[in-house]
PLY file of the C-alpha trace (Angstrom):
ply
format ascii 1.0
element vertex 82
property float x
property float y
property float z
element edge 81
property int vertex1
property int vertex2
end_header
119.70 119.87 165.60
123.36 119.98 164.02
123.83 121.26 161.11
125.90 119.97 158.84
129.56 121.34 157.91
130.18 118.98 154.25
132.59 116.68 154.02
135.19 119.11 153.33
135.72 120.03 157.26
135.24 116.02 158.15
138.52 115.67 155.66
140.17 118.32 157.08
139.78 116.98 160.98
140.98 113.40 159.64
145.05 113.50 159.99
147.22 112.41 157.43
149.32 109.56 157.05
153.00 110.09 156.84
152.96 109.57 152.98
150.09 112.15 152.40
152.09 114.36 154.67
155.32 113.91 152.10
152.91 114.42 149.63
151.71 117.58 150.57
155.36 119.47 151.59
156.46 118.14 148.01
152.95 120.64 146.60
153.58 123.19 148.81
157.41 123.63 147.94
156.78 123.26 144.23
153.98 125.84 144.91
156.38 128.36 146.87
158.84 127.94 144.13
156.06 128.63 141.38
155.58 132.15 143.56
158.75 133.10 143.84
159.57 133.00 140.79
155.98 135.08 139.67
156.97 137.67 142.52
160.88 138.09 141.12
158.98 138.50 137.82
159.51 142.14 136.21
157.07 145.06 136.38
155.64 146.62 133.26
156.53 150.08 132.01
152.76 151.22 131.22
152.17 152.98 133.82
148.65 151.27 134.54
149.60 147.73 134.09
152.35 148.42 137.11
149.89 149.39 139.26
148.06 145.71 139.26
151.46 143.88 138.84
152.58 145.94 142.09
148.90 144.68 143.51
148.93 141.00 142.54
152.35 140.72 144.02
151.05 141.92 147.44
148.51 139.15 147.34
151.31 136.66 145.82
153.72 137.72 149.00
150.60 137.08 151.19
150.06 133.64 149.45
153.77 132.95 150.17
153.72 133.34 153.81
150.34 131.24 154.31
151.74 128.79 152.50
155.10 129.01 154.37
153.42 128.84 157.24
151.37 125.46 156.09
154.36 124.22 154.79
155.81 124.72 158.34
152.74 122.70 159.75
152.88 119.93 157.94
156.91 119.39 158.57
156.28 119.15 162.41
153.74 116.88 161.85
156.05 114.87 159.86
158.72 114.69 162.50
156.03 114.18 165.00
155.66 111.10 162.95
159.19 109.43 163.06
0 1
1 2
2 3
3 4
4 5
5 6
6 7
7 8
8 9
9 10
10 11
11 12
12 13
13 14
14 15
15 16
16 17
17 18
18 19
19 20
20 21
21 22
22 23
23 24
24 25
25 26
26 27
27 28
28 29
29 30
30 31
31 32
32 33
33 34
34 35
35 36
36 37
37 38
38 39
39 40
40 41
41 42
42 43
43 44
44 45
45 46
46 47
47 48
48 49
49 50
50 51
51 52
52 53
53 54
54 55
55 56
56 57
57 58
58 59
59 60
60 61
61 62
62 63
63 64
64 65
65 66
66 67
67 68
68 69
69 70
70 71
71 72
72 73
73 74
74 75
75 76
76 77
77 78
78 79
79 80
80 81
């Protein structure tokens, strides 16, 4: 018997149209603009409060290169489109 996976992975395998692609790159840059700007963001001088600015921007900079890597996706598939 198969189990099922939810719609969410049927979604995923469907591709997207060339205006849901534009779509998309349009979020993702607007989101890698949003984290750049929270990563050039100052640090705190309690001493404490540096230590999980220092941490969430290690997990921001990892956000940032998933998403420049999706972001990366999604333009080839948009010039595999034209």
């Amino acid at each position: 018997m198969h189990e099922s996976r939810g719609l969410g992975d049927v979604y995923k395998r469907q591709p997207m149209n060339r205006e849901e692609l534009l779509a998309k790159r349009n979020d993702l840059r607007k989101r890698l603009e949003q984290i750049r700007r929270d990563i050039r963001g100052g640090v705190d001088a309690d001493a404490e409060e540096r230590v999980d600015q220092v941490a969430n921007r290690e997990v921001l900079e990892g956000i940032y290169r998933s998403t420049e890597a999706e972001l990366a996706r999604i333009e080839e598939q948009i010039r595999n489109t034209d």
